[in-house]
N, C-alpha and C positions, 0 to 999 in steps of 0.2 A: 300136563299141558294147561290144563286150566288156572292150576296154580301158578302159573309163569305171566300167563295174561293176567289175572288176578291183580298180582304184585306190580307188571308195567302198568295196568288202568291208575292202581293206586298211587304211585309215584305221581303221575300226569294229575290225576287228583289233588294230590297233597298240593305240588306247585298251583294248581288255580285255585284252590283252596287262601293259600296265601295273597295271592293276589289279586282274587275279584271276587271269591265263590262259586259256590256250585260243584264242587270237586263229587259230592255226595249224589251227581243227577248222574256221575260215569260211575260208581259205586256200586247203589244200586242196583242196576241190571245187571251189573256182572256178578255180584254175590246171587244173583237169582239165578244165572247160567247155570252157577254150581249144583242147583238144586234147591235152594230156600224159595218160600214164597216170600211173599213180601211183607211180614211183618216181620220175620226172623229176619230178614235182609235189613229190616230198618234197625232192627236193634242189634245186630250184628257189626253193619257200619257205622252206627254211635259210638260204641265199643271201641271198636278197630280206628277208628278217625283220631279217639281220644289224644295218644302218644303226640303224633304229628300235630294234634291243634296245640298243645302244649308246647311244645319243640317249635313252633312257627312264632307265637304271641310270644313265649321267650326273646329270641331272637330280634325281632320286631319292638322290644316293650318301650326302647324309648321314644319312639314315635307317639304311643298311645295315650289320646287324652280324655278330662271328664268334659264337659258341655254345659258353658258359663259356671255357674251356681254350681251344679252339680257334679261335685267329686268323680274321678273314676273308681273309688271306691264304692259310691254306691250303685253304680252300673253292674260293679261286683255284685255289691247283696241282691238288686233286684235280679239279676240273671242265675243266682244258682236256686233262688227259691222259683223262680219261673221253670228254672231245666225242671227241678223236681216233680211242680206241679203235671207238666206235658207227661214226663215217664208213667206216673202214675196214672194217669187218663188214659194213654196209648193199651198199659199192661190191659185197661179194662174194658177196652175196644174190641168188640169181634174179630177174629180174624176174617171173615168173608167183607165186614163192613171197610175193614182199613185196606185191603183190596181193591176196594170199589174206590175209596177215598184218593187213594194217591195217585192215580192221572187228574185229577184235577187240583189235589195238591203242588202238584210241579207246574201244570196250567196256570196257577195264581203265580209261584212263587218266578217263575219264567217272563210272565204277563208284567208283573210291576217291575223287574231287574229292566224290561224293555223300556217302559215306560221312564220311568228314571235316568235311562243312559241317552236314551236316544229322541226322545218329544216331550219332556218336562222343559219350559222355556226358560232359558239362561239366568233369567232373574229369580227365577222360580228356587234355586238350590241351597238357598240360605235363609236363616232368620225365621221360618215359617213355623218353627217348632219351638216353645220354649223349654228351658231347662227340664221343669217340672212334667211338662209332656213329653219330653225324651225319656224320663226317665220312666214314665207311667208306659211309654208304644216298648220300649228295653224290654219292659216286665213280660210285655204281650208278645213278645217274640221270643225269648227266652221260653214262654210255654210252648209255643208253634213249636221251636226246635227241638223241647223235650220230647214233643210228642212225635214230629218229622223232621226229618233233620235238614232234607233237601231245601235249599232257597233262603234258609236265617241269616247268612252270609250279602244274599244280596237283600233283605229284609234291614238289617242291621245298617249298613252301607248308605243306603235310601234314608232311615231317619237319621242318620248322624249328621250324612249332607245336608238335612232340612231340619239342622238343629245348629249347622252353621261353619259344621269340619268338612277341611278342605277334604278331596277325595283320597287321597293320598294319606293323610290323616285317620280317617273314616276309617279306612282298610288296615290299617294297623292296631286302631283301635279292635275291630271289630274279628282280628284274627285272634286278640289278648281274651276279649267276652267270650268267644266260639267255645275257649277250653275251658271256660269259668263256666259255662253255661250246659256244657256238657258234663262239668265233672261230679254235677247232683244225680244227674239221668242217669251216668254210667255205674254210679255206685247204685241204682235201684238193680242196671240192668245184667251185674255182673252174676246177680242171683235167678233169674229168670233159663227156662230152658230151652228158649229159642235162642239164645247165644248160642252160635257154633266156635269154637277157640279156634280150630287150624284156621278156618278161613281167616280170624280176626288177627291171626298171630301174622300169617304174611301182608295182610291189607295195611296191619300196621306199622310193617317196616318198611315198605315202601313210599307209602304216604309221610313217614315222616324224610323220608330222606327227601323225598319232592317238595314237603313244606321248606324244610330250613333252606332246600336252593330257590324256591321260590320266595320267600322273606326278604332273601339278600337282593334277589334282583327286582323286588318294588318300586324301586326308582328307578329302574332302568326300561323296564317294559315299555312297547305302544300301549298304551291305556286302549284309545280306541278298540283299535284289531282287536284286542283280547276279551272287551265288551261285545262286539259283534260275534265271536265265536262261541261266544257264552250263551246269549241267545241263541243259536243256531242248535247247541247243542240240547238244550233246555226244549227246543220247537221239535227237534226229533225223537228228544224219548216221551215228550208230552204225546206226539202223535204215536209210537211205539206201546204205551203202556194203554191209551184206548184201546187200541187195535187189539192189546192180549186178554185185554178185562171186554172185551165185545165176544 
C-alpha cells in the first residue's frame, strides 16, 4: 500500500517537477512515511527523481537556453560541479543536523518561489542579473540542490527570470539544469548506504512517466493556479516538518 501511494505522489511529482518545481516537497514526506529519516529520504529522492529529470529536459530541450553571453553549456559545467560539491557536503553533514536543517530548508526555498511569483514588481523580472552573475547564482544553486534537492527548481526559475528568460523559457531551461545538476550528486550517491533502491526503483517510474506528461503540457497549463498550489504545498510541509522536528 505504501508502495502504491509512493508511485501516485511520484507521478504528480515528476508532472510539477516539469512544470514549476517543487515535485521533491511531495517526495520527501512520503519516502519518510516509508520509514527513512530525512537524510536517507533526501538522498533517496535525488536518486529516484534522476530518470524523470532526464526524461522531462529531454523532451523539453528545445525550449532551453544559455543567458545573453553565456552558453547553455556553461550553465552545464557550472551545475554538475556545483551538484557535486552539495553531495559531498550533505554525505558530511550529521544526520541529526540535516534534520533540524530541512524545515527551514523548504521555509527558504517556498518563501522565495512566493516571493517571485506573486510580489516581485512587474518590472522587476528582467535584466537584473547579468550573464556572469547567472552563471556565478547557477553555481550556488546547483550546490543547494546537491546538498537538498527540495526548491533548486524554483531557485533556478527565479534567477533565470532575473537574468532576462521568459518564464516559460526559464522552466525548460531549468528542467534541462535539474538532470545535469543531479547527475554529479547521484553518481557520489549511488555509493552511499542510505540509498534505499526499492523505494528509488518505484519513485522513479513514476516521476518519470509524470515528467514527460508534464513537459508536453508546459504550454498548455494556468501558470498562475499552478504557482499558487505550489506554495500552498511548500506552506504545509514547511509547517508539517517543524511540527515533527519540534
Amino acid at each position: 500500500m505504501a508502495y502504491l501511494l509512493l508511485f501516485a505522489v511520484a507521478m504528480w511529482a515528476g508532472a510539477q517537477n516539469a512544470l514549476a518545481g517543487g515535485g521533491s516537497f511531495l517526495i520527501l514526506p512520503t519516502l519518510m512515511f516509508t520509514g527513512m529519516d530525512a537524510l536517507a529520504a533526501n538522498i533517496t529522492s535525488c536518486v529516484a527523481l534522476f530518470p524523470a529529470q532526464l526524461a522531462t529536459g529531454w523532451t523539453g530541450r528545445r525550449h532551453a537556453q544559455g543567458v545573453g553571453r553565456l552558453s547553455l553549456g556553461w550553465l552545464f559545467a557550472v551545475s554538475i560541479v556545483g551538484g557535486a560539491i552539495g553531495a559531498v557536503i550533505l554525505l558530511e553533514t550529521p544526520r541529526g543536523v540535516f534534520a533540524q536543517l530541512v524545515p527551514w530548508l523548504v521555509l527558504f526555498a517556498t518563501g522565495l518561489f512566493a516571493w517571485g511569483s506573486f510580489f516581485r514588481r512587474p518590472g522587476a523580472a528582467h535584466g537584473h542579473l547579468s550573464p556572469g552573475g547567472a552563471g556565478f547564482v547557477q553555481f550556488l544553486i546547483a550546490t543547494y540542490g546537491g546538498y537538498f534537492g527540495g526548491g533548486a527548481g524554483f531557485l533556478m526559475v527565479a534567477a533565470l527570470t532575473m537574468a532576462g528568460q521568459a518564464v516559460r523559457i526559464a522552466s525548460a531551461t531549468k528542467n534541462v539544469l535539474a538532470g545535469v545538476m543531479n547527475a554529479s550528486a547521484v553518481a557520489i550517491f549511488l555509493f552511499s548506504p542510505d540509498l534505499h533502491w526499492e523505494q528509488a526503483i518505484v519513485t522513479a517510474a513514476g516521476a518519470t512517466i509524470g515528467g514527460v506528461a508534464g513537459a508536453r503540457l508546459i504550454h498548455h497549463i494556468d501558470e498562475r493556479m499552478l504557482r499558487i498550489f505550489i506554495v500552498v504545498v511548500g506552506s504545509l510541509l514547511t509547517v508539517g516538518l517543524f511540527v515533527r522536528a519540534s
